[in-house]
N, C-alpha and C positions, 0 to 999 in steps of 0.2 A: 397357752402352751400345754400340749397334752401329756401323759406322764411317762411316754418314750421321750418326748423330746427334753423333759424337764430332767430326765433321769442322765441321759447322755451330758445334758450342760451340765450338770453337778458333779459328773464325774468326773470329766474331761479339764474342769475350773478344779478338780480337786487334784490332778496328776498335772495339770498345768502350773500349778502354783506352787508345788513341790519341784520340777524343774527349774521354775525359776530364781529358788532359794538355792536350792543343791547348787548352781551356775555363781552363786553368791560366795560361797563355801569354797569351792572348788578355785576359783580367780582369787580370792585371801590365802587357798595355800600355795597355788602358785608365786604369791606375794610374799613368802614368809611367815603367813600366820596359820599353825594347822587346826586350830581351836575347834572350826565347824567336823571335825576330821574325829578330833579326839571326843567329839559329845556326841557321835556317833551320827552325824546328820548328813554324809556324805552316802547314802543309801535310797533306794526307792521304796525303800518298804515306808508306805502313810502312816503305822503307828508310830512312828519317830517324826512327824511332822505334822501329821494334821489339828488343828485348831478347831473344839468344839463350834465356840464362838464364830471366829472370821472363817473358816474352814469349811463350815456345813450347816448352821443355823441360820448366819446373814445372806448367805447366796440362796437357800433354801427358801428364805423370806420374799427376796428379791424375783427369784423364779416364780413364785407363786401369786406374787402380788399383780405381775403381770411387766413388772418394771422396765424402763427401757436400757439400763444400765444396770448390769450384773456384775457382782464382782465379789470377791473373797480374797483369803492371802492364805497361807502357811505359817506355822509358827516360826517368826524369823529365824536363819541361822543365827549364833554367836559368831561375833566378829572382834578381835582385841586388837584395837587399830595402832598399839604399841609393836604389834610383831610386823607392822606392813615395813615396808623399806623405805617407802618414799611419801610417807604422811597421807597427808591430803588428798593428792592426786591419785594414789593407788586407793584411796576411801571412795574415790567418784569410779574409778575404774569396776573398782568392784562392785559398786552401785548400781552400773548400765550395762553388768553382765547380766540383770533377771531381766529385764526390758528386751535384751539384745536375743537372748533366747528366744522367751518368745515372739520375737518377729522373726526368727531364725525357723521357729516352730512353724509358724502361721505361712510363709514362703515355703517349706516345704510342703504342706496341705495342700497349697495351689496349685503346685508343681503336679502333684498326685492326681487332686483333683482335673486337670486340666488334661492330664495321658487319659484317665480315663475315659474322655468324650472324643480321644480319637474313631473316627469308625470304625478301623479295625477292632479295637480294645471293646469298644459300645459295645458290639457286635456280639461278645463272645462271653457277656456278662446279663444273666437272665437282670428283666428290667424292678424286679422289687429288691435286688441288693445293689443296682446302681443305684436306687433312689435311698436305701437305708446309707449305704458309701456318701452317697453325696452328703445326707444329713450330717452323718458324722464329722466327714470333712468341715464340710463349711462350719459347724460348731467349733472346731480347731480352729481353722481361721478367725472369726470371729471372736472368742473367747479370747485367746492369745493378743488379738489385736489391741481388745479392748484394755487385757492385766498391762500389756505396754506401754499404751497411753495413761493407763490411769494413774500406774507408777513412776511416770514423766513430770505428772505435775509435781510443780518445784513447792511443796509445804511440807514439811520433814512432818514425821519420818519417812514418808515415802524416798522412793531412788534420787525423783528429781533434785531433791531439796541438798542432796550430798554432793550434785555435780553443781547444780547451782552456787553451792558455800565456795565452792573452788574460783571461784572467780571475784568473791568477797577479801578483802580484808581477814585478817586469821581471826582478830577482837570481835567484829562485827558478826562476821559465820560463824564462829561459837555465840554466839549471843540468837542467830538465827536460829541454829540447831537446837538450841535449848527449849525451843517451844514444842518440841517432840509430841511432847508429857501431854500437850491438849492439842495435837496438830489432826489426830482421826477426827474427836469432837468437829472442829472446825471446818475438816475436809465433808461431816457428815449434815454438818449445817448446811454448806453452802450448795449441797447437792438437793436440799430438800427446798429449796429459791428454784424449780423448773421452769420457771415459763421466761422466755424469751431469750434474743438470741447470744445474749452474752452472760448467760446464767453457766456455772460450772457445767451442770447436765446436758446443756444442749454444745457447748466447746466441745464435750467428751463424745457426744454424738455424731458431729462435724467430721470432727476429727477421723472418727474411724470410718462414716463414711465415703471421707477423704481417702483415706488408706486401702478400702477393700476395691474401690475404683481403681485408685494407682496397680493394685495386683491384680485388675481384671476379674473380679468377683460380680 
């Protein structure tokens, strides 16, 4: 990856991943709780979100190392799941609001991407900024697809792990949830087992491109 293309995915994984937290925030006050509201994370300005760490070092590592999975997060919003109204279910709701985004995100990119190769539109766009367009675009798509899927899988604290508890027992899904504390370590193990075809990295690979097919990518 060259450092146009390295610099657009780092950016684009850094404003993507901040959407997808604000989407978090913003579905909890809808819910009753305005906590992400009142800590001031209901904004796009990055100094109130971004994470040295998950933000800008690991995806930075990732990009450079050549990896086939890239990925970061945002400093989660605050969520006080005593102000939601309805427990549990508004906990998974607000969960699959960062997911939901960004596939909201990545479908609009398509959308974009796809008028542009009308002829008409082709026509009327000198060809080194359809092709820098396209870069960008498809980095949207792509990045977006990927923070979706990744935050899908169900090992807390990722999203999935909060929609998943919802169909647990309440005893049992607190007892799942509680593995939070070491659920990155484990999500970062299982990603570093690449080879073959039921290894975490290669399902997260599958998967997405599963998904950029489904959108005609």
């Amino acid at each position: 990856m060259d450092i146009l293309s390295g610099i657009i995915t780092l950016t684009i994984l850094i404003f993507s991943a901040i959407l997808h937290e604000i989407a978090h925030g913003f579905v909890a006050e809808r819910f009753g709780d305005p906590t992400a509201r009142l800590a001031g994370r209901l904004t796009l300005n990055p100094k109130n979100h971004i994470d040295p760490l998950m933000s800008i070092l690991l995806p930075l590592v990732l990009i450079l190392s050549g990896s086939p999975v890239i990925f970061g997060a945002a400093k989660p919003v605050p969520i006080d799941p005593f102000n939601l109204k309805e427990g549990r279910k508004d906990i998974a709701l607000v969960a699959l609001s960062g997911p939901l985004t960004n596939i909201i995100l990545a479908v609009l990119a398509t959308i974009i991407l796809k008028l542009m190769y009308i002829p008409i539109v082709e026509n009327l766009i000198p060809i080194f900024i359809l092709n820098t367009l396209y870069l960008i675009l498809y980095t949207i798509i792509h990045i977006n697809l990927l923070l979706a899927i990744f935050n899908l899988i169900p090992i807390p604290p990722l999203d999935g792990s909060k929609v998943f508890a919802l169909l647990l027992p309440r005893e049992l899904a607190n007892a799942y949830l509680s593995i939070s504390s070491i659920g990155f370590f484990l999500i970062l193990f299982l990603l570093m087992f690449h080879a073959g075809p039921f290894s975490l990295g290669s399902i997260i690979r599958n998967l997405l491109t599963f998904s950029e097919k489904l959108l005609g990518i």
